[in-house]
VOTOR-845945 format. One record per residue (C-alpha): residue number from 1; x, y, z; residue in one letter. Coordinates in nm, 4 decimals. Example, Ala and Ser with C-alpha at 12.3 -4.5 7.8 and 13.67 -1.06 7.14 Angstrom:
2
- n:x:y:z:res
- 1:1.2300:-0.4500:0.7800:A;
- 2:1.3670:-0.1060:0.7140:S;
END
This chain:
281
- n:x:y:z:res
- 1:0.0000:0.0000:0.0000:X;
- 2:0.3544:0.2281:-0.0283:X;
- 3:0.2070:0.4218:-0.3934:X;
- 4:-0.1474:0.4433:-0.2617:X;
- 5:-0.0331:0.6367:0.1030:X;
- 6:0.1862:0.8480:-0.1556:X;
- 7:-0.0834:0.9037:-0.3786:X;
- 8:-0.2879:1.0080:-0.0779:X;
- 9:-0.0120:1.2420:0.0651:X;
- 10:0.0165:1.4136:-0.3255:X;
- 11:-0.3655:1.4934:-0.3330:X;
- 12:-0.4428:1.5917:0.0164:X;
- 13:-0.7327:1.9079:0.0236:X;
- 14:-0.6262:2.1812:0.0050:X;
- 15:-0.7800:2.5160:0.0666:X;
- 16:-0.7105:2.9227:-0.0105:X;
- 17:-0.8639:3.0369:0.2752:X;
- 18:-0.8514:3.2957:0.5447:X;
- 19:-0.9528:3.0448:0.8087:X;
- 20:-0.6620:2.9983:1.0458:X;
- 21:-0.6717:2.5755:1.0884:X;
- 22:-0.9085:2.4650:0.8691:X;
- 23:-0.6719:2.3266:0.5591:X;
- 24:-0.4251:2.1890:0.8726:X;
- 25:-0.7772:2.0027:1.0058:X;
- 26:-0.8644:1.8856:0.6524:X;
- 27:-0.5872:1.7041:0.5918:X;
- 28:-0.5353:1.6366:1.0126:X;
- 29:-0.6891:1.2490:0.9709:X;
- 30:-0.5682:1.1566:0.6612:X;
- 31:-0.2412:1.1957:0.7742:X;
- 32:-0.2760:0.9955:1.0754:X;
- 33:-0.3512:0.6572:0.8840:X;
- 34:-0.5174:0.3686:0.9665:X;
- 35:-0.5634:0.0372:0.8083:X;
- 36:-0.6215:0.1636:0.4345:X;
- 37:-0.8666:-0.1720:0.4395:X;
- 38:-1.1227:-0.0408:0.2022:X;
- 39:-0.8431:0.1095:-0.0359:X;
- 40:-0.6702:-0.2267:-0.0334:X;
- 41:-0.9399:-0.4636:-0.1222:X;
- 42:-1.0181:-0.2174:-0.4291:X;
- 43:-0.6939:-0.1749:-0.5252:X;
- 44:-0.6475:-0.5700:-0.4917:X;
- 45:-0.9173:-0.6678:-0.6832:X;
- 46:-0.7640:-0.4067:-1.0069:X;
- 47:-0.4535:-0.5784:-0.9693:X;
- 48:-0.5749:-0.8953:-0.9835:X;
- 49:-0.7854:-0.8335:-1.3015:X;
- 50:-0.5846:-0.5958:-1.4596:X;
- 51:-0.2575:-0.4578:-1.3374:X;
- 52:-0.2791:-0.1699:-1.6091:X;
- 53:-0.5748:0.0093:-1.4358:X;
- 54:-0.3816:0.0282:-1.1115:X;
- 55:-0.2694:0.3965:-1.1218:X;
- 56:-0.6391:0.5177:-1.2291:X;
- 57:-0.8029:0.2804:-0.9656:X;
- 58:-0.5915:0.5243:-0.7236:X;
- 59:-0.8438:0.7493:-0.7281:X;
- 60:-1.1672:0.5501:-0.6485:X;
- 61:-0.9227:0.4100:-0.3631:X;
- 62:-0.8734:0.7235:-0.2270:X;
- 63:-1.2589:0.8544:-0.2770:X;
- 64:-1.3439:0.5398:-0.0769:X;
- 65:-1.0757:0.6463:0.2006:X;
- 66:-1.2107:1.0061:0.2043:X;
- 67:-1.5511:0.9468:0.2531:X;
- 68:-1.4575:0.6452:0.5474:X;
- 69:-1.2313:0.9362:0.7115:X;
- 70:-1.5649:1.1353:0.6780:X;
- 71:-1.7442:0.8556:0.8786:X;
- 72:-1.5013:0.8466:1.1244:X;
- 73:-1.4529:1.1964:1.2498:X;
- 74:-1.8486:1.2360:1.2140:X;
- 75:-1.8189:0.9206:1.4070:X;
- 76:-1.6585:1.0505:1.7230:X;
- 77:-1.8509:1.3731:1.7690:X;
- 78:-2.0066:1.4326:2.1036:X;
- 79:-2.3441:1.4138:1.9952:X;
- 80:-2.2619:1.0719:1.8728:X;
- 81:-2.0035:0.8471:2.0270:X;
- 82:-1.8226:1.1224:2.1615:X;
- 83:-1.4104:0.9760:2.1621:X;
- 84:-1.1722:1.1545:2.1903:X;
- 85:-0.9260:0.9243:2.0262:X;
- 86:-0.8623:0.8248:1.6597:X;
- 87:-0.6333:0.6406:1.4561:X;
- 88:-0.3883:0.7049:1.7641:X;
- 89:-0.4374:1.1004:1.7606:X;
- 90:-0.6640:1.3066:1.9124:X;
- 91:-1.0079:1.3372:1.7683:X;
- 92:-1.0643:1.7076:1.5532:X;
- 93:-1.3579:1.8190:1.7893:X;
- 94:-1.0422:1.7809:2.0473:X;
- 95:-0.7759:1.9334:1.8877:X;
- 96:-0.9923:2.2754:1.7364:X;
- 97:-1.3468:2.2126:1.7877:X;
- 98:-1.7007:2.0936:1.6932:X;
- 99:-1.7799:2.2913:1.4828:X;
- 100:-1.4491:2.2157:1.2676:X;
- 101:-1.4883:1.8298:1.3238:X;
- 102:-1.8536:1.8645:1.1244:X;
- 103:-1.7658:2.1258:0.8849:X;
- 104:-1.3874:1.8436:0.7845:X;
- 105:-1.6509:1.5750:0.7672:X;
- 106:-1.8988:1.7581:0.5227:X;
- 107:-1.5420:1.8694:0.3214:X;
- 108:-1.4251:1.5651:0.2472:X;
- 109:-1.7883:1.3924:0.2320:X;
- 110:-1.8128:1.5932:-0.0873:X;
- 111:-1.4233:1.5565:-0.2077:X;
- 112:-1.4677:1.1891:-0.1991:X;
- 113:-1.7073:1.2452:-0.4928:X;
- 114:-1.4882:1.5239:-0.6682:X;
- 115:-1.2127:1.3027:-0.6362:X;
- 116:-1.3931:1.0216:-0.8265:X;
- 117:-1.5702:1.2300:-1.0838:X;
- 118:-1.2057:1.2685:-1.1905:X;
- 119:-1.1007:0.9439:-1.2166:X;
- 120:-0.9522:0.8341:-1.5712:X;
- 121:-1.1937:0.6107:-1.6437:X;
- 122:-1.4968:0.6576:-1.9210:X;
- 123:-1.8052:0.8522:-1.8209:X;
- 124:-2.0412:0.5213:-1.7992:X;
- 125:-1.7546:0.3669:-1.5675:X;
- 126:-1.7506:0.6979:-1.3607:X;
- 127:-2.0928:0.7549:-1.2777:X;
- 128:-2.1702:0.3656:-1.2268:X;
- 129:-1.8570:0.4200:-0.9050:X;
- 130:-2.0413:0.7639:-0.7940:X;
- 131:-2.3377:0.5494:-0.7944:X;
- 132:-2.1891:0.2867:-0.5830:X;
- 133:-2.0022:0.4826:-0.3482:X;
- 134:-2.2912:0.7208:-0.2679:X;
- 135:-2.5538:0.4129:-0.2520:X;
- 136:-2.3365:0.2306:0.0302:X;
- 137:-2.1917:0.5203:0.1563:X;
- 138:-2.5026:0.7129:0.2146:X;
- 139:-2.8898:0.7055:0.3071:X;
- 140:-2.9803:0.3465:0.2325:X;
- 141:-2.6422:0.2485:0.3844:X;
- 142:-2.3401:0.3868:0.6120:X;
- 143:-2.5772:0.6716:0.7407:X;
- 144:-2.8460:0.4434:0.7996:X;
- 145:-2.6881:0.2247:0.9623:X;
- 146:-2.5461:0.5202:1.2107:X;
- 147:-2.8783:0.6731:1.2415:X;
- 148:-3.0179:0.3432:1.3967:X;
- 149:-2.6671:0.2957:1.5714:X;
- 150:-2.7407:0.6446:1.7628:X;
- 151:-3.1288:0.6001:1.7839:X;
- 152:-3.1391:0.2413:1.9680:X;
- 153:-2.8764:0.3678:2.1730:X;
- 154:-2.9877:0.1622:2.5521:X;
- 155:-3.2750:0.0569:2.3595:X;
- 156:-3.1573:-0.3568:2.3131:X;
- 157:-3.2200:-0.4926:1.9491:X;
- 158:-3.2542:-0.8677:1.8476:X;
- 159:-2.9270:-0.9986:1.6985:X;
- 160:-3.1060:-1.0116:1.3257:X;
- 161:-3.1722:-0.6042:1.3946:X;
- 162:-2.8246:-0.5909:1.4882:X;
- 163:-2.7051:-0.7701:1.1609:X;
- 164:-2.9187:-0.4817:0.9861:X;
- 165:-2.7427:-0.2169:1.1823:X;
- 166:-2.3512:-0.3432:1.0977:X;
- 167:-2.4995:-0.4473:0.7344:X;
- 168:-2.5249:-0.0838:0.6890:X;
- 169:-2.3059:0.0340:0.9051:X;
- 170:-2.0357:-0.0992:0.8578:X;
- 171:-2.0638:-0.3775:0.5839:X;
- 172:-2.1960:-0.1619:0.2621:X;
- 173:-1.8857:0.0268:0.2347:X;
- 174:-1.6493:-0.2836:0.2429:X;
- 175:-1.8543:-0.4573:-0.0041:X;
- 176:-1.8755:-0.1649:-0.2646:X;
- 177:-1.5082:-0.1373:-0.1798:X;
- 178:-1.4733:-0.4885:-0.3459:X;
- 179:-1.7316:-0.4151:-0.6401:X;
- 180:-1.6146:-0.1136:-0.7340:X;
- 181:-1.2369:-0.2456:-0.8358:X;
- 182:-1.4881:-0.4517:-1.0453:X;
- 183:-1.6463:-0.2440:-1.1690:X;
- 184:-1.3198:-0.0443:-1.2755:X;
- 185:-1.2183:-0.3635:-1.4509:X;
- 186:-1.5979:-0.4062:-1.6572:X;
- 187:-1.6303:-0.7565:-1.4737:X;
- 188:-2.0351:-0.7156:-1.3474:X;
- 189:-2.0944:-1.0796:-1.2624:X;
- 190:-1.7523:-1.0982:-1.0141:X;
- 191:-1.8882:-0.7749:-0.8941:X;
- 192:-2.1938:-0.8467:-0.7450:X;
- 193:-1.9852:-1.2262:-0.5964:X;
- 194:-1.7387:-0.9349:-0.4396:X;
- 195:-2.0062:-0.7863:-0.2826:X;
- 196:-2.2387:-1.0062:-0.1199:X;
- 197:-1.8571:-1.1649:0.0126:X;
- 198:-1.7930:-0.8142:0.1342:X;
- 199:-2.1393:-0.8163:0.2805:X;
- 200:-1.9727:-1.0831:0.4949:X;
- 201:-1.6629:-0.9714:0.5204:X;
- 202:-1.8091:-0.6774:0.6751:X;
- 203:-1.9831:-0.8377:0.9417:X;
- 204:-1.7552:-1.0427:1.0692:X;
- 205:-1.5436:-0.6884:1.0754:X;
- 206:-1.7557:-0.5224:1.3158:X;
- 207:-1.8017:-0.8488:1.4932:X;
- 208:-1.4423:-0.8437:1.5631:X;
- 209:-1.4307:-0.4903:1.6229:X;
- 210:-1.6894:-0.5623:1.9008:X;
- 211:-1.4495:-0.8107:2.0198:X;
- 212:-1.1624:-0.5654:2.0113:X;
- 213:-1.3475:-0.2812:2.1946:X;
- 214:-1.3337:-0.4884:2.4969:X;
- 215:-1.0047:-0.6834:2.5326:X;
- 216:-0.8287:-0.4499:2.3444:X;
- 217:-0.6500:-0.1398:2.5033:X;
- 218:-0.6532:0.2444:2.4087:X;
- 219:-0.3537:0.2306:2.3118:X;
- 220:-0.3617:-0.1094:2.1195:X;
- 221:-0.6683:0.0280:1.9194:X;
- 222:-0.5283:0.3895:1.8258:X;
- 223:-0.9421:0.4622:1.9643:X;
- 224:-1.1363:0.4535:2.2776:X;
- 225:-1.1982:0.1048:2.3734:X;
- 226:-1.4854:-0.0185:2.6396:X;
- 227:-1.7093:0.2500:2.4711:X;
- 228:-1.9968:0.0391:2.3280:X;
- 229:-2.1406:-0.0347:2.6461:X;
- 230:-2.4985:0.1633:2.5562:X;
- 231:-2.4638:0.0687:2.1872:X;
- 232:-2.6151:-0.2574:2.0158:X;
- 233:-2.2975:-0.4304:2.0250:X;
- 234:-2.2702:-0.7989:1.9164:X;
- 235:-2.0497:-0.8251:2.2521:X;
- 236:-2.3337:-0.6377:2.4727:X;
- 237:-2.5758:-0.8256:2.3253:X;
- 238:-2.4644:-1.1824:2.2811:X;
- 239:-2.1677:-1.1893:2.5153:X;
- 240:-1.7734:-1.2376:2.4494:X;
- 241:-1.7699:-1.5460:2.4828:X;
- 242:-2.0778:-1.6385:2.2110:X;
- 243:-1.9380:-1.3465:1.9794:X;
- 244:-1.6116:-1.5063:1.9776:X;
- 245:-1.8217:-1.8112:1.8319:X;
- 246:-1.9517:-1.6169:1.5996:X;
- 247:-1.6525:-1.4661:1.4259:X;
- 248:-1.4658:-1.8206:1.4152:X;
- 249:-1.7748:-1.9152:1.2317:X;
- 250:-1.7633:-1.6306:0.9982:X;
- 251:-1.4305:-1.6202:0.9543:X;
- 252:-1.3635:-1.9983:0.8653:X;
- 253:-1.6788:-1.9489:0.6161:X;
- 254:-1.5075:-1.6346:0.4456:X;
- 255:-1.1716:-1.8613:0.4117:X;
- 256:-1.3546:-2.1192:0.2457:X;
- 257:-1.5283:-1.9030:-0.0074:X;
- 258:-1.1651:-1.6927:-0.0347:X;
- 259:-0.9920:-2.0044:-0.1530:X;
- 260:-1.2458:-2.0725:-0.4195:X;
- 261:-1.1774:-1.6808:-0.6349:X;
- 262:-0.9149:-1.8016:-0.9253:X;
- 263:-0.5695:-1.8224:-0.8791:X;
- 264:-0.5194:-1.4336:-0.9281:X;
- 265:-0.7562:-1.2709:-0.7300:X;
- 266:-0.7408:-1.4918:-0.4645:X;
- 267:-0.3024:-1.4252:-0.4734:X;
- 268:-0.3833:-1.0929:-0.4224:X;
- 269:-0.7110:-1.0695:-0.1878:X;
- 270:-0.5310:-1.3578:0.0487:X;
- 271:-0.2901:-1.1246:0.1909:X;
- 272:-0.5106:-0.8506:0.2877:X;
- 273:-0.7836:-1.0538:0.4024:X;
- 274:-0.5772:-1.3365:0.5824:X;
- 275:-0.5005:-1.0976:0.8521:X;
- 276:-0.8134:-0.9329:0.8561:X;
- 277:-1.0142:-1.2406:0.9203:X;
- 278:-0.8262:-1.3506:1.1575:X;
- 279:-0.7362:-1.0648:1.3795:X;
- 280:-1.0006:-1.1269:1.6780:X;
- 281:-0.7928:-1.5121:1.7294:X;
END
């Protein structure tokens, strides 16, 4: 992931402004890292298909990590979870303020799509990745699944409610992540098997995070840990112990179905996803 973090670091926003922090705050995030999941699994799937398309798929990669940043800061607001810990740094509402957290969070909402509409790609290919982005990244997914996230908030949900809430949550944006280096590639049919995997995938990703929130330190997670205790966790709600059970489940399911993508895409999706599925063992 060396050339996509450069790539990142070459087209931070940027703003002409007056305003004394907020192209420092824009860019504040992005610079701290994190896993680069969602640009990875993209990224993989291009170079699986075809290795030519690489250096264009950059910027879908980076549209997808823009509007997850987005997510993240929105994420940690007070009115939602309230953290004050991100990725290892202090959350933006920390370092400036509130006001600057939203108004970074709108910002690169939008970039994400200005980013893409960019992409060297054909117009068809372009607007059917807006399309997919915005779908899973928006009101029938990611802020769905945070609107019920924040609504049920000490109001317990059945597991299958729960499944909804992460499906949206957290899940849509993995699985476009996967369709849309598809997509990039004109492959529709290994697009939609990407997805509903990713559906999966991103399950047993919150599952684990779950997992992680509570035997995991601050420190260890880069974010506030033992935080979801008024949330619809599947820890809260199931217990560690059955969750665990769950996610060995999942995860031995998502190995199976891993080692059954052709030799390619499975030589470069094993890697990423290795590790990932197996990080709560």
């Amino acid at each position: 992931m060396q050339d996509f973090e450069l790539f990142l670091l070459k087209n931070l926003p940027t703003s002409s402004s007056i305003h004394p922090h907020y192209e420092a705050a824009l860019q504040e995030m992005l610079r701290a890292g994190g896993k680069r999941f969602r640009p990875a699994l993209l990224l993989g799937v291009v170079q699986a298909l075809n290795p030519l398309m690489v250096d264009g798929a950059m910027h879908a990669a980076y549209a997808i990590e823009l509007l997850h940043t987005y997510s993240l800061i929105h994420d940690d607001l007070p009115s939602m979870d309230n953290s004050p810990l991100r990725r290892g740094k202090p959350t933006l509402h920390v370092v400036y303020d509130e006001v600057t957290a939203v108004l970074v969070g709108d910002a690169l909402n939008t970039y994400a799509f200005e980013v893409l509409s960019n992409a060297p790609f054909s117009d068809a290919t372009r607007v059917e990745l807006i399309r997919e982005l915005a779908t899973n990244g928006g009101l029938n997914g990611m802020v769905l699944g945070q609107a019920i996230d924040c609504y049920f908030e000490n109001k317990p949900l059945a597991v299958e409610d729960i499944k909804v809430l992460h499906t949206n949550k957290t899940a849509k944006l993995i699985a476009a992540s996967l369709k849309m280096g598809a997509i990039i590639c004109g492959d529709e049919e290994l697009g939609k098997k990407l997805y509903d995997f990713g559906i999966k995938l991103g399950l047993l990703f919150q599952i684990q995070d779950d997992i992680l929130d509570v035997t995991q330190s601050d420190e260890e997670a880069g974010k506030l840990t033992n935080n979801d205790g008024d949330k619809n966790s599947f820890v809260t709600t199931l217990g560690l112990e059955t969750a665990m059970q769950e996610a060995d489940s999942l995860a031995d399911a998502l190995t199976k179905e891993m080692q059954s993508f052709d030799a390619s895409l499975y030589g470069e999706l094993a890697p990423i996803l290795t590790k990932y599925i197996n990080r709560h063992r």
